[in-house]
C-alpha positions in Angstrom: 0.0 0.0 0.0 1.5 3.3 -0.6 2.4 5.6 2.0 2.2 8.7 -0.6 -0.4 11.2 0.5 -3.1 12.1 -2.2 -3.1 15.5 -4.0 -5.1 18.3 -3.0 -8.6 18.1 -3.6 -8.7 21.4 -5.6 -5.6 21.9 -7.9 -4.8 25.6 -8.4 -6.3 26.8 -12.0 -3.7 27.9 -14.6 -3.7 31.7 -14.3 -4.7 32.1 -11.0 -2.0 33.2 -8.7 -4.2 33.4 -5.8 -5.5 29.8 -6.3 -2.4 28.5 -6.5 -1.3 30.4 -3.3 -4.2 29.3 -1.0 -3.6 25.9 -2.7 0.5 26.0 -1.5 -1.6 26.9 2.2 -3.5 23.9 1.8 -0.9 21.4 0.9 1.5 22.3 3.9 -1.9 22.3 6.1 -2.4 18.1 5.5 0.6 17.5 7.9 0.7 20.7 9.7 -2.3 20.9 12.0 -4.0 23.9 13.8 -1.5 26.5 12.7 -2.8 28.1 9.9 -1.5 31.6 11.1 1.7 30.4 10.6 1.7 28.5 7.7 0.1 31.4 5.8 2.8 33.6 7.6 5.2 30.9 6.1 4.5 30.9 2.7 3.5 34.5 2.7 7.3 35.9 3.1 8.6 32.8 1.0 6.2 34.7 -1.5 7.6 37.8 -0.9 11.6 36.3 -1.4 12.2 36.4 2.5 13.7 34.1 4.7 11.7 32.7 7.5 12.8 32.2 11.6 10.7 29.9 13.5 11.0 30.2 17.3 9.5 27.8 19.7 10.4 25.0 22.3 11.3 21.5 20.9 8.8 18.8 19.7 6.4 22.0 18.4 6.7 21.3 15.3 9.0 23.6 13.4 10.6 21.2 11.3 8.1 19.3 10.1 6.2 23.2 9.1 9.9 23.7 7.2 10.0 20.3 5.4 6.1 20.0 5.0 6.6 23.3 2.9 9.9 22.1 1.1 7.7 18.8 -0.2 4.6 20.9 -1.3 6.6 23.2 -3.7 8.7 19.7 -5.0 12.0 21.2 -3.7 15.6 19.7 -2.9 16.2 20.5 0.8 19.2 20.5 3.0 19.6 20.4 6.1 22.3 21.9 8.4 22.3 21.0 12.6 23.8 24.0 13.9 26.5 23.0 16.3 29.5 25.0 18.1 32.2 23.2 16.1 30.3 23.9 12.3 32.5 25.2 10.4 31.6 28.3 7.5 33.0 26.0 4.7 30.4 23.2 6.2 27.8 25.5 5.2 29.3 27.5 2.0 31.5 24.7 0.6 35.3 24.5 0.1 37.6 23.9 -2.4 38.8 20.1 -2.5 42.4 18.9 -4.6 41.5 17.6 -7.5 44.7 15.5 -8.2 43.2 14.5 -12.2 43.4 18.4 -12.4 46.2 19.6 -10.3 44.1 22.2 -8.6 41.5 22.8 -6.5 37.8 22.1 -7.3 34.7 23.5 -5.8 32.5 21.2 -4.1 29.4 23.0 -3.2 27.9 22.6 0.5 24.5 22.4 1.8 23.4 25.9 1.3 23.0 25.2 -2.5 19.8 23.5 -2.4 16.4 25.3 -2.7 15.2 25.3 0.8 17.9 25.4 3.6 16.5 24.0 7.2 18.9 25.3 9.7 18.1 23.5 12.7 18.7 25.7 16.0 20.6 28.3 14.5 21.8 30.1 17.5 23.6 27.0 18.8 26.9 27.9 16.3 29.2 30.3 16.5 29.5 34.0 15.4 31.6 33.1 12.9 29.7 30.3 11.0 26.4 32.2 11.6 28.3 35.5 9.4 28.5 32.6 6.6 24.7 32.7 6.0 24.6 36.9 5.5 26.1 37.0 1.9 23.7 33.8 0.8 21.1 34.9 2.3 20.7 38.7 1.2 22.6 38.2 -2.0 21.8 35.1 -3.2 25.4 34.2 -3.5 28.9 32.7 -1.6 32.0 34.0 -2.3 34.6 31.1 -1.2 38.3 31.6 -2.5 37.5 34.9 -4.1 34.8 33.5 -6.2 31.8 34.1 -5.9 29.0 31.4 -6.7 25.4 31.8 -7.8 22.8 30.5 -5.5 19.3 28.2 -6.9 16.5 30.6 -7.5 14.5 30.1 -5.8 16.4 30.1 -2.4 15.0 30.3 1.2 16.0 30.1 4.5 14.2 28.0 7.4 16.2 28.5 10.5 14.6 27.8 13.3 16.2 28.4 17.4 14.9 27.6 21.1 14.2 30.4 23.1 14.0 28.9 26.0 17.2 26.7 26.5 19.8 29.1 26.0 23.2 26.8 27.6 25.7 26.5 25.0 24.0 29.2 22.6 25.2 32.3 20.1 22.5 35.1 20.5 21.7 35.9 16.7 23.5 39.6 16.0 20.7 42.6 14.6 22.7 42.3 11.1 22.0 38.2 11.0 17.9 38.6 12.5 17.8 41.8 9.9 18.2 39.2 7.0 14.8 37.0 8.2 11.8 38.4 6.6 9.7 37.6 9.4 9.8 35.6 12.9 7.1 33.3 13.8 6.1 32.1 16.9 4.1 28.7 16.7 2.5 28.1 20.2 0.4 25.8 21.7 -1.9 23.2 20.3 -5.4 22.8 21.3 -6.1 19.2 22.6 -8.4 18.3 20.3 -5.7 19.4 17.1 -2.9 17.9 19.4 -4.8 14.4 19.4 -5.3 14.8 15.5 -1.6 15.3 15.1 -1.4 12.1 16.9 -3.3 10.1 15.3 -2.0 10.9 12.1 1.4 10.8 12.7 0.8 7.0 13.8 -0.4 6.6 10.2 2.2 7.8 9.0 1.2 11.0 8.0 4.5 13.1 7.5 5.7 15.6 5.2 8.1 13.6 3.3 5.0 11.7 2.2 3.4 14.8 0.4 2.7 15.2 -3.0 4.0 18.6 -4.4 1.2 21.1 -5.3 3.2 23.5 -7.5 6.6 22.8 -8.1 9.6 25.1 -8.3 9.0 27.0 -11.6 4.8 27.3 -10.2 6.6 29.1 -6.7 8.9 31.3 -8.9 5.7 32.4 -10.5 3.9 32.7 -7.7 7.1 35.3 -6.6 7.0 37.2 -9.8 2.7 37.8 -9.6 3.8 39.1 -6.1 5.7 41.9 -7.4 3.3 42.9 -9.7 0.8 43.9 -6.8 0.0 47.2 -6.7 1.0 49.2 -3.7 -0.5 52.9 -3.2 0.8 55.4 -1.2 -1.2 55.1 1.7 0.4 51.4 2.4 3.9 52.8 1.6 3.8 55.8 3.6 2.4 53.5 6.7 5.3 51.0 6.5 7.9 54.0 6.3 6.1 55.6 9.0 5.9 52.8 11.4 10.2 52.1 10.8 10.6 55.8 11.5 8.5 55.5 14.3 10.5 52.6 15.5 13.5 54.2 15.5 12.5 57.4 17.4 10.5 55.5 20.3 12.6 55.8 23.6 11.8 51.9 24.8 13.6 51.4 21.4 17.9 51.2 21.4 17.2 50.2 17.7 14.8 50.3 15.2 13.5 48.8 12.0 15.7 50.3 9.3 14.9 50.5 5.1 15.1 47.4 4.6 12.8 46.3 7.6 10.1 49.0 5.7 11.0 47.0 2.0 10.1 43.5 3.6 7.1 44.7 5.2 6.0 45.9 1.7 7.0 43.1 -0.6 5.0 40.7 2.7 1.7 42.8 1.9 2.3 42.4 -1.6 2.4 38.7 -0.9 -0.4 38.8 2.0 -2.8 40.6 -1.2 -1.8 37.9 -3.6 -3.1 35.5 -0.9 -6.6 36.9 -0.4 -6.8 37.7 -4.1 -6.4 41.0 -4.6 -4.3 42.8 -7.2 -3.4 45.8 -4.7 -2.2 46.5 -1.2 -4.8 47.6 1.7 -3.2 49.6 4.7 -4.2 46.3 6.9 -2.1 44.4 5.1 0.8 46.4 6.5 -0.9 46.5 9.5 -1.3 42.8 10.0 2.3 41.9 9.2 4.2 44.5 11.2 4.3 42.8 14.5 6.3 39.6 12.6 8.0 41.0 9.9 9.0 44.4 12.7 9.0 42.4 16.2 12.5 40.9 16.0 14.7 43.9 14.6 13.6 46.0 17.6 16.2 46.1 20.1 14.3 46.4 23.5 16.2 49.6 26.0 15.3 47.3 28.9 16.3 44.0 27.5 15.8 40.9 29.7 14.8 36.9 29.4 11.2 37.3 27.9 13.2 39.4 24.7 10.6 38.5 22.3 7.4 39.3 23.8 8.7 42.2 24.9 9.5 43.1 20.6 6.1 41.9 20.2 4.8 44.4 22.7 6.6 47.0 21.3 5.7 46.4 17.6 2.1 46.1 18.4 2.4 49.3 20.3 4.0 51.2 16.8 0.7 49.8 15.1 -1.2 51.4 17.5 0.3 54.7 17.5 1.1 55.3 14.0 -2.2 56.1 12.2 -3.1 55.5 8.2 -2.8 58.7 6.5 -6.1 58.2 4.2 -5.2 61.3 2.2 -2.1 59.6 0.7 
C-alpha cells in the first residue's frame, strides 16, 4: 500500500496566482495541523523572497512546518544541525584537490539547495552564523575569491529555542535583519494535538506529500507578487511605522529601510493570498508585529526578549495612524 499522500482536492487553476497560493496553504496544512497563522505567515514571506525564523520550544513542530513546505513546492532541501564546532566552509563549501586536475575544485555545501533548514541556528558560533549573510541577502557565496550563484528560488528556514539558552550564540541585529519575518508557533489545542497524533501513527508526515506547484509554479507565484500594486497610503504606513520605531525611547534600535521593503513586498504577498491585485493599509498592519517584532532592540532588554519586541511592535501599530489622504 502506498504511503504517498493524495493531492489536494482542488488543484490551483492555470492563471490564478491566488488559487495556486491558497492551494500551497493547503498542501502544507495536510501535515501541519492547527496553525494556519503560521503556515500562511510561512508561505506568505517565502512569496515575498524572505527568509523565514521559527521560534519555539522542541517537539512543536518547526521542522516538520519547514519540510512540510519544502515537499509541497517539490524542492531539494538541506539540512544543516547547527552545532558549536560547524564550520563556515560546512555551510558554504570548500575547495577540494583535484589531483586528475592539479588544482582545487569547488565542491558545493548544503546551502546550495532550494530550501535550507537550519536547525537551531543560534547553537553555532558568530563566525559560522556571518557565513549565511552574503547567501542569504545576496543570493550568492563568495569562497576563494569566487563568488557562486545561488538556486532561485532560495529560502531560509532556521529555526532556534528560546528557552534553553546553555551553550548558545545570540543571533547579532545584522543576522535577525536578514529574516523576513519571525514566527512564533504556540500551543496546540487538545483536540488538534490528538489529530496530530493520530496521524502521525499513520504515517502522516511531510516527506509523504505530493508537491502542489513545483519550483517554476513558486517562482511564478514570486513574480505575480511583485506585480501587486501598492498605493501610497500602504507605503507611507510601512515608512512611517520604521521611523516611528526608531524614534520610540523603549527602542535602542529600530527597523531600518530594509525592515520598511520587507514589510511591503510581505503585503504584496499577504494581497496575492486573499486575491487581490493591490495592497490595503491592513495588510501592513497585520504583518508589522512579525515582519518588525524581532529587529527592535528592547532599551530594557531581559529573558522574555521576544514578547517584549512583540509588545513594542504592536504598540507602533497602534500609535502610528493610516494617512487616508495619501
Amino acid at each position: 500500500m502506498s504511503h504517498v499522500l493524495p493531492e489536494v482536492s482542488a488543484p490551483p487553476a492555470p492563471g490564478d496566482p491566488a488559487a495556486a497560493a491558497r492551494a500551497l496553504v493547503e498542501g502544507v496544512e495536510r501535515v501541519v495541523r492547527g496553525r494556519r497563522a503560521a503556515v500562511e505567515l510561512l508561505v506568505t514571506a517565502v512569496l515575498a523572497r524572505g527568509h523565514v525564523l521559527v521560534e519555539d520550544v522542541p517537539g512543536s513542530g518547526k521542522t516538520t512546518l519547514a519540510t512540510a513546505f519544502a515537499a509541497s513546492v517539490g524542492a531539494e532541501t538541506s539540512r544543516v544541525q547547527a552545532t558549536a564546532d560547524l564550520l563556515p566552509a560546512d555551510v558554504t563549501g570548500s575547495g577540494v584537490w583535484d589531483p586528475a586536475t592539479g588544482g582545487f575544485r569547488f565542491v558545493p555545501g548544503p546551502v546550495f539547495a532550494p530550501v535550507v533548514l537550519v536547525d537551531e541556528l543560534n547553537r553555532t558560533s558568530p563566525r559560522t552564523q556571518s557565513a549565511f549573510l552574503e547567501a542569504m541577502e545576496e543570493r550568492a557565496v563568495t569562497v576563494d575569491g569566487v563568488r557562486h550563484r545561488l538556486p532561485d528560488p532560495f529560502v531560509v528556514v532556521a529555526t532556534q529555542n528560546p528557552v534553553e539558552q546553555h551553550g548558545t550564540y545570540p543571533l547579532p541585529e545584522g543576522q535577525l535583519d536578514r529574516f523576513a519575518v519571525r514566527l512564533v508557533l504556540g500551543p496546540l489545542t487538545e483536540d488538534v494535538e490528538r489529530q496530530v497524533l493520530r496521524e502521525q501513527l499513520a504515517g502522516n508526515r511531510p516527506e509523504r506529500l505530493r508537491p502542489v506547484l513545483g519550483l517554476a509554479g513558486l517562482l511564478d507565484l514570486q513574480d505575480a507578487v511583485g506585480a501587486v500594486h501598492v498605493a501610497d497610503a500602504a507605503l507611507d504606513l510601512a515608512v512611517r511605522l520604521c521611523r516611528a520605531s526608531r524614534t520610540d525611547p523603549r527602542i535602542v534600535l529600530g527597523a531600518g529601510t530594509r525592515a520598511a521593503l520587507t514589510l511591503v513586498r510581505c503585503a504584496q504577498a499577504r494581497a496575492l493570498l486573499a486575491g487581490r491585485d493591490h495592497v490595503l493599509p491592513e495588510d501592513v498592519q497585520a504583518l508589522a508585529v512579525p515582519v518588525l517584532a524581532h529587529r527592535l532592540l528592547p532599551a530594557a532588554d531581559g529573558e522574555d526578549r521576544t514578547p517584549t519586541q512583540e509588545r513594542l511592535a504592536a504598540g507602533l501599530v497602534a500609535a502610528v495612524p493610516v494617512d487616508l489622504r495619501r
